[in-house]
C-alpha positions in Angstrom: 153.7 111.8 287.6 157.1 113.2 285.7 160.1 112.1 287.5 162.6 114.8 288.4 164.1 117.1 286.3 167.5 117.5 285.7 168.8 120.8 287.2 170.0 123.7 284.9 174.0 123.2 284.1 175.9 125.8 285.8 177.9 127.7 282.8 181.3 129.5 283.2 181.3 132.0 280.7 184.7 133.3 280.4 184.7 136.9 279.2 186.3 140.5 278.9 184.9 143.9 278.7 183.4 145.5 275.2 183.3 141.7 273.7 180.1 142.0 271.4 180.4 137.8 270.9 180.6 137.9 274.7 177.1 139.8 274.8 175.8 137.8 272.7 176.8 134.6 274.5 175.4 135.2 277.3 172.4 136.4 275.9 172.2 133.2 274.5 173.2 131.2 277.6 170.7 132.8 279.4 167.5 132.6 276.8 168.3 128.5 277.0 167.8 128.8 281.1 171.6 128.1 281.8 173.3 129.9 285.4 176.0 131.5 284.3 178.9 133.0 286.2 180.8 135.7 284.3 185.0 135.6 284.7 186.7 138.9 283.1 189.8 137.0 281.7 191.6 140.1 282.1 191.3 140.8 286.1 193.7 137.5 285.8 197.1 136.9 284.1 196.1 133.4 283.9 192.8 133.6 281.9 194.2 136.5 280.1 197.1 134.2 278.6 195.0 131.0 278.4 191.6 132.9 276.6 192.9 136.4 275.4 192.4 135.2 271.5 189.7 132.8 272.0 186.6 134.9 274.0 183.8 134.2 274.9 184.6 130.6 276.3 181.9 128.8 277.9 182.4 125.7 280.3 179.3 124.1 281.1 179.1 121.5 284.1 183.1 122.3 285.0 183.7 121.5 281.5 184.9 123.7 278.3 182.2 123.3 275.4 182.5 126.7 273.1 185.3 129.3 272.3 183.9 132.3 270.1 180.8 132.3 268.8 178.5 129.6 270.2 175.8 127.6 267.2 172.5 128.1 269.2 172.2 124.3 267.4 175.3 122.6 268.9 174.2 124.0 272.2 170.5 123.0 271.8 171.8 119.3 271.2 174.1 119.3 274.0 171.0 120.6 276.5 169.0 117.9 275.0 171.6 115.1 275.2 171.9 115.7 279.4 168.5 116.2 279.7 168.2 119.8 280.3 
């Protein structure tokens, strides 16, 4: 009998509106069975300063792994290393 499996890693994908990378990140997010919670940098000054050149950023597990466009590989390998 398999022992338990490791939850799916919460994601914080850190967006704004009209963001074609940010589409396509959480496309992406979402095809690899991540939960993802979607943050508009811009309904905050402070994300807005801290990301506005840098979207989408994605923080997995409370942590910040990607800014722009995310390598479907470097994410694969992360899943895989946390057994996801």
């Amino acid at each position: 009998m398999p022992g338990p499996r490791t939850p799916p890693p919460a994601a914080t994908l850190y967006t704004r509106r009209g963001c074609c990378l940010c589409e396509d990140a959480h496309a992406l997010l979402l095809a690899h069975g991540l939960s993802v919670t979607l943050v508009d940098i811009d309904a905050t000054p402070e994300f807005r300063e801290r990301y506005n050149h840098c979207v989408p950023v994605v923080a997995i597990d409370g942590k910040e792994r990607f800014r722009g466009r995310i390598d479907p590989r470097l994410l694969r390998r992360f899943l895989a290393g946390r057994g996801a």
